[in-house]
VEXRO-289428 format. One record per residue (C-alpha): residue in one letter; x, y, z. Coordinates in steps of 0.5 Angstrom, whole numbers, padded with zeros to 4 digits, always signed. Layout:
% residues N
aXYZ ...
END
This chain:
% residues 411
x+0046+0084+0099 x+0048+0082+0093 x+0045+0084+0086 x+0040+0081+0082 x+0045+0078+0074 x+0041+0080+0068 x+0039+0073+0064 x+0042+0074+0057 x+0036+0073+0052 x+0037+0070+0045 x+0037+0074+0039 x+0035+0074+0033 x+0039+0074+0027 x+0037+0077+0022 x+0041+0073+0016 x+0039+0067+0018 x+0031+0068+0019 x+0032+0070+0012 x+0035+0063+0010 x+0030+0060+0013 x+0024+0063+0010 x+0028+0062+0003 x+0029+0055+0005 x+0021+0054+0006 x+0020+0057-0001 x+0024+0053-0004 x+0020+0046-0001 x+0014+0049-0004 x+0017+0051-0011 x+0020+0044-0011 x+0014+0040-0009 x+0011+0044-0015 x+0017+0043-0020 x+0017+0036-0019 x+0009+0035-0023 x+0010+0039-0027 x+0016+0038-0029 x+0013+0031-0031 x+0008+0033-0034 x+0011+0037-0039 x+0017+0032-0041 x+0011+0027-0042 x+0008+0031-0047 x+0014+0032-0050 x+0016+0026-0050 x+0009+0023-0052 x+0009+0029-0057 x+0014+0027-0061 x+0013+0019-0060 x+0007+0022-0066 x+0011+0025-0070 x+0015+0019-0070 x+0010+0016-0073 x+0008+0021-0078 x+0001+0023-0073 x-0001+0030-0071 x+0000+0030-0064 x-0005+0035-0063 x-0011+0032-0066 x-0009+0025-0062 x-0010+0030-0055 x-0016+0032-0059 x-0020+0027-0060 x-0018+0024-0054 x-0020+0030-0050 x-0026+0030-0054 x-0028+0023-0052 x-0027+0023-0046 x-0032+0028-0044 x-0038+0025-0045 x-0042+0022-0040 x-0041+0013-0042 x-0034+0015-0043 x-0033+0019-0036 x-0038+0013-0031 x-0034+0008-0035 x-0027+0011-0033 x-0029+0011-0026 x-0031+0004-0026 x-0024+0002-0030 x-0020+0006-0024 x-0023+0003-0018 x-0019-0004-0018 x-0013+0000-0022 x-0014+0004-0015 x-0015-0002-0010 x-0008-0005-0014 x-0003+0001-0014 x-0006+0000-0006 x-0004-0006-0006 x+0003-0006-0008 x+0004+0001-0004 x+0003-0002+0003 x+0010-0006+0000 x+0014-0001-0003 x+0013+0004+0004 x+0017-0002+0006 x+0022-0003+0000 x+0018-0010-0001 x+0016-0011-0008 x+0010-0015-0009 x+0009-0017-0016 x+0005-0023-0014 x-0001-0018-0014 x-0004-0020-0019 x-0003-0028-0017 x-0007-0025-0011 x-0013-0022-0013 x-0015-0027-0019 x-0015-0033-0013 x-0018-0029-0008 x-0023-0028-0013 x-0024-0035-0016 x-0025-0037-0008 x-0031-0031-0007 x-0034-0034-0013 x-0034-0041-0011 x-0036-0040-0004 x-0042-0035-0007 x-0045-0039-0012 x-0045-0045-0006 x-0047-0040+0000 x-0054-0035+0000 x-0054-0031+0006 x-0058-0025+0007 x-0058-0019+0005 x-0051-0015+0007 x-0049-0022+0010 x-0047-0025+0003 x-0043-0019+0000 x-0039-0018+0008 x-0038-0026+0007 x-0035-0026+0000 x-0031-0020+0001 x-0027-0023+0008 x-0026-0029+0004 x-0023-0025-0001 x-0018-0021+0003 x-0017-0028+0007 x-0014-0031+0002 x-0010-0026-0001 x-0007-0024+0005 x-0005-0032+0006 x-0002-0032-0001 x+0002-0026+0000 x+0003-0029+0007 x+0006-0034+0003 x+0012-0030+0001 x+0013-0026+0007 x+0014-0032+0012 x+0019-0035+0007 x+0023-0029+0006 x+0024-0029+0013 x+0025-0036+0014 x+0029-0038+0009 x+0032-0031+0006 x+0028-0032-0001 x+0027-0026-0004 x+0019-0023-0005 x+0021-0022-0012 x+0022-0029-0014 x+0017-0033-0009 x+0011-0028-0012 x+0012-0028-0019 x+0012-0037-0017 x+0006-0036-0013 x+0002-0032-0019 x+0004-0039-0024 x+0002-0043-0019 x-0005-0039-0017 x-0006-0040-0025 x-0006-0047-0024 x-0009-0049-0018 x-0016-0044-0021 x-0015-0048-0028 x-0015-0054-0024 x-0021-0052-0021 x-0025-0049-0026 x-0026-0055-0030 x-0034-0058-0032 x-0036-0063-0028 x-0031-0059-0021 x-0033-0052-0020 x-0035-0049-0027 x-0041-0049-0031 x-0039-0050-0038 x-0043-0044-0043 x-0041-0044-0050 x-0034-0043-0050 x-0034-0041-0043 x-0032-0043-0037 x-0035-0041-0030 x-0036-0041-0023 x-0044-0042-0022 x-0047-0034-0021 x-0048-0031-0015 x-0054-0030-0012 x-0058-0022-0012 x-0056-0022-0004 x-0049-0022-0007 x-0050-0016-0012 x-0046-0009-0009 x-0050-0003-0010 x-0049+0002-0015 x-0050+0010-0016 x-0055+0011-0021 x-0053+0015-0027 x-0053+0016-0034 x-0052+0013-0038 x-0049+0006-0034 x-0049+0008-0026 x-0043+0008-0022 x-0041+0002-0018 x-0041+0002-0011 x-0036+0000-0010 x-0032+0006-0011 x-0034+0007-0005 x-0030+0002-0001 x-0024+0005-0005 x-0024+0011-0002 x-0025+0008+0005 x-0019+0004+0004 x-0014+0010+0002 x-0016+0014+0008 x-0015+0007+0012 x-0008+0006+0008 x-0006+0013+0009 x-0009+0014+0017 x-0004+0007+0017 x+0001+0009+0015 x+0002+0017+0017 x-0002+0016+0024 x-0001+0010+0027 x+0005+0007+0031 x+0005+0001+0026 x+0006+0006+0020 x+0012+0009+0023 x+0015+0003+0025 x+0013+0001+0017 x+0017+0007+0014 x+0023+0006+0020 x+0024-0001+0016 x+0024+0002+0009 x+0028+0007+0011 x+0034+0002+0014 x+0032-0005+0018 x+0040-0003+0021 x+0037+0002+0024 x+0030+0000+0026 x+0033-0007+0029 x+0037-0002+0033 x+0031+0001+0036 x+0027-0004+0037 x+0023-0006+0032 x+0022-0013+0030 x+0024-0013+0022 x+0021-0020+0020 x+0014-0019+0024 x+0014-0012+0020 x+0015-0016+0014 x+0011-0021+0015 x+0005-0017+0017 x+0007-0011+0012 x+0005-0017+0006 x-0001-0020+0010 x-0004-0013+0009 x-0002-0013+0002 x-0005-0019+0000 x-0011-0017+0004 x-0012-0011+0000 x-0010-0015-0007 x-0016-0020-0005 x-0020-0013-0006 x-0018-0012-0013 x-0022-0017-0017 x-0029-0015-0012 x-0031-0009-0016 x-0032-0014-0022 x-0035-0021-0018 x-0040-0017-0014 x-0042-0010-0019 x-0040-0013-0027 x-0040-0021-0028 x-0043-0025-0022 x-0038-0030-0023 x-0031-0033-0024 x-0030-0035-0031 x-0024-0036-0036 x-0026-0029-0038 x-0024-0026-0031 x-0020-0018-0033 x-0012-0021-0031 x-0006-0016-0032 x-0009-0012-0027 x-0003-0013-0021 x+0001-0011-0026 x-0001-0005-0028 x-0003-0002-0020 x+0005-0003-0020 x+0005+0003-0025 x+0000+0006-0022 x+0003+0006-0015 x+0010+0009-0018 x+0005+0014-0021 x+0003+0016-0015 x+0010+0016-0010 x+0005+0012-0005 x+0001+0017-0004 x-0007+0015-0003 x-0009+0022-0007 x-0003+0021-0013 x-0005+0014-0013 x-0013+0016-0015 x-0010+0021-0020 x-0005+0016-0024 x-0012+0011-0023 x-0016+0016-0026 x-0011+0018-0031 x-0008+0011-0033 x-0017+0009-0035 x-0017+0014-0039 x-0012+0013-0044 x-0016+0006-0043 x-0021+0009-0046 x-0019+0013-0050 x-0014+0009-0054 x-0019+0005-0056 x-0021+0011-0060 x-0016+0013-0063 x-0015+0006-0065 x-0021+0008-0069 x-0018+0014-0073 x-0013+0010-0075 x-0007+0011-0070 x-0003+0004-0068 x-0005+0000-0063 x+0000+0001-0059 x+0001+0008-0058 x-0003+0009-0052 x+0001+0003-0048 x+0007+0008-0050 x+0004+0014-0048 x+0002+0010-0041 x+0011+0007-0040 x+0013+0014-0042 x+0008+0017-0037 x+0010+0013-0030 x+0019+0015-0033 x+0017+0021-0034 x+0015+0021-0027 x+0019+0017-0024 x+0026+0021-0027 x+0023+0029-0025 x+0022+0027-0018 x+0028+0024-0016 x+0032+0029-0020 x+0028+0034-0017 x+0030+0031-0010 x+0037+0031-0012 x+0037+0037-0014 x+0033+0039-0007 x+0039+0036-0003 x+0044+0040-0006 x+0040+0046-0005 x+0039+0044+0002 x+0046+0043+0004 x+0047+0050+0001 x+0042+0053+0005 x+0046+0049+0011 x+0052+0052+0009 x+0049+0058+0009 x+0047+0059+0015 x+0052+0057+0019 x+0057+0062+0016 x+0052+0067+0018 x+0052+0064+0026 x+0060+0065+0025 x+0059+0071+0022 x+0055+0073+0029 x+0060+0070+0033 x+0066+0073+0030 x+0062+0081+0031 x+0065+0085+0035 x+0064+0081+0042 x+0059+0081+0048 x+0056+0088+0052 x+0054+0089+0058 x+0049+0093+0061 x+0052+0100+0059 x+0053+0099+0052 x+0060+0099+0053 x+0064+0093+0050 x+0068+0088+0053 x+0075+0086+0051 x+0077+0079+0049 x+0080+0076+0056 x+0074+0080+0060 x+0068+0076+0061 x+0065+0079+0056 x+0068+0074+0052 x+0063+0070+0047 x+0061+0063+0049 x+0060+0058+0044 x+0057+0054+0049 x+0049+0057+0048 x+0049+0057+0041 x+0044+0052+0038 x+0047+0046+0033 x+0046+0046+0027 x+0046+0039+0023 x+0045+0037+0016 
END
């Protein structure tokens, strides 16, 4: 009759929970550390930009912060950083791949001049009109970024330059079209589509003293859809798979150029997004004063933001009011120029803290690592195994210790 063996159970080291739990802590402590070691060198910095220009620092963040209170300002800011957002959405969907779209701004202005056109040609009711433009805009802005994908894996072209081209010719092919006599109206000294109809005017929140657009709204289901994209979904994965090494992500299965193809129509789609909140909620049409410059600006953003749905709606948020505010410190005298400072060292700032920050991380994780497996050679070098009794075995009985059971720790 043969006895029952007793199943050796794992124990815990004491040692290497507690680097564990410290190793814990400090992502915590870094995730913190990284914001807030921006914020401080951008007010140094921004401090010392005044200083520079014989300015008092702290009256300039008094006025500011005095002006951004009130109510007008504050609609006005949320207003601002609606198409700031949508922009910095729309290039995200890019960088999470390592494609940079410059061509966002190119995007958004024909998306929006083809909406225009169509919406002063078409009147459907009710909602129907606004869903029409909104598809035709995100259709054509997902065709011209498309433009760029194919080419980049068709013939190799970068994205960089194909987009940057395709933002010059969207320039021409809407001034060609918006001409008197084609799809303009002349108005003084202007040049527009005709307006849209009242069924294509986007509903608002009503506040004092100006209401809030509507189309916030779409904003905030288009970052919950972008962040469900790209952390929730199979396409997600393999879009961050590619950004992370085309080698590795070809070697598992993934089609890199399907990926590239589809991660710039979804950029482009979401660019087309950018210029609605104007067309349907401000000016009701295309004109030779449409707001440019907006793509370029959603590329700081998204720097902002590392790509974030949330860091992104705080560096719109935050890059609208220095938008308004600027403008009042204009008035008290400050140089034109010193917000666009402000702005340039506010994303370096960013940009520096969190890859120093991240370096600094590595080296503390290998550390940690380090750590962590002298203290299983420690455990593994002790005084060997025991049996049953107590008793200690020696090094050439069974007793001896196996190598075999211990987990594989990996960098």
């Amino acid at each position: 009759m043969s006895t029952p063996t007793a199943t050796p159970t794992a124990t815990k080291n004491p040692a290497v929970d507690a680097i564990a739990r410290s190793a814990a802590r400090d992502k915590v402590l870094l995730g913190i550390a990284a914001p807030v070691l921006a914020i401080v060198a951008a007010v140094v910095i921004s401090s010392l930009v005044f200083l520079a220009s014989g300015e008092n620092p702290f009256r300039a963040y008094g006025i500011m912060a005095d002006y951004g209170h009130y109510s007008d300002s504050q609609v006005w800011i949320v207003n601002k950083a609606v198409p700031y957002y949508l922009s910095a959405l729309a290039v995200a969907v890019g960088f999470r791949m390592n494609l940079f779209n410059i061509g966002v701004d190119g995007q958004y202005r024909l998306a929006a001049f083809a909406a225009a056109a169509v919406g002063g040609a078409v009147a459907l009711p009710g909602a129907l009109q606004i869903i029409l433009l909104i598809v035709i805009a995100m259709l054509v802005g997902a065709i011209w970024s498309g433009i760029a994908g194919l080419l980049k894996t068709t013939r190799g072209v970068s994205e960089v330059i194909t987009t940057i081209m395709l933002n010059s010719i969207a320039a021409s092919v809407i001034g060609y079209f918006l001409q008197d006599g084609r799809l303009a109206i002349k108005d003084g000294n202007l040049l527009h589509t005709k307006f849209l109809p009242e069924s294509s005017h986007f509903f608002a929140f009503p506040t004092h003293p100006k209401p809030v657009e509507g189309f916030v709204v779409v904003a905030v289901l288009a970052g919950a859809l972008y962040w469900f994209l790209i952390n929730r979904t199979r396409f997600g994965f393999d879009l961050r798979a590619v950004g992370a090494s085309e080698s590795a992500a070809e070697a598992s299965g993934v089609s890199v150029k399907r990926m590239i193809v589809i991660s710039m129509l979804l950029s482009g789609a979401a660019a087309g997004l950018v210029g609605m909140p104007t067309l349907l909620g401000e000016s009701f049409q295309y004109g030779t004063d449409f707001p440019a410059g907006i793509g370029f600006t959603g590329i700081a953003i998204a720097l902002l933001g590392r790509n974030h749905p949330v860091g992104m709606a705080f560096g719109a948020l935050l890059w609208a009011f220095l938008d308004r505010t600027g403008s009042r410190l204009e008035f008290e005298g400050y140089a034109q120029e010193i917000v666009g400072v402000i702005q340039g060292v506010i994303v370096l700032c960013v940009v520096i803290a969190y890859e120093v920050v991240r370096r600094y991380g590595l080296r503390l994780q290998q550390r940690k690592v380090g750590e962590e497996l002298a203290a299983l050679a420690r455990t593994g070098d002790g005084t060997g195994s025991t049996d049953g009794t107590g008793s200690t075995g020696s090094a050439d009985n069974t007793g001896s210790t196996d190598n075999s059971d211990k987990p594989e720790v990996t960098a």
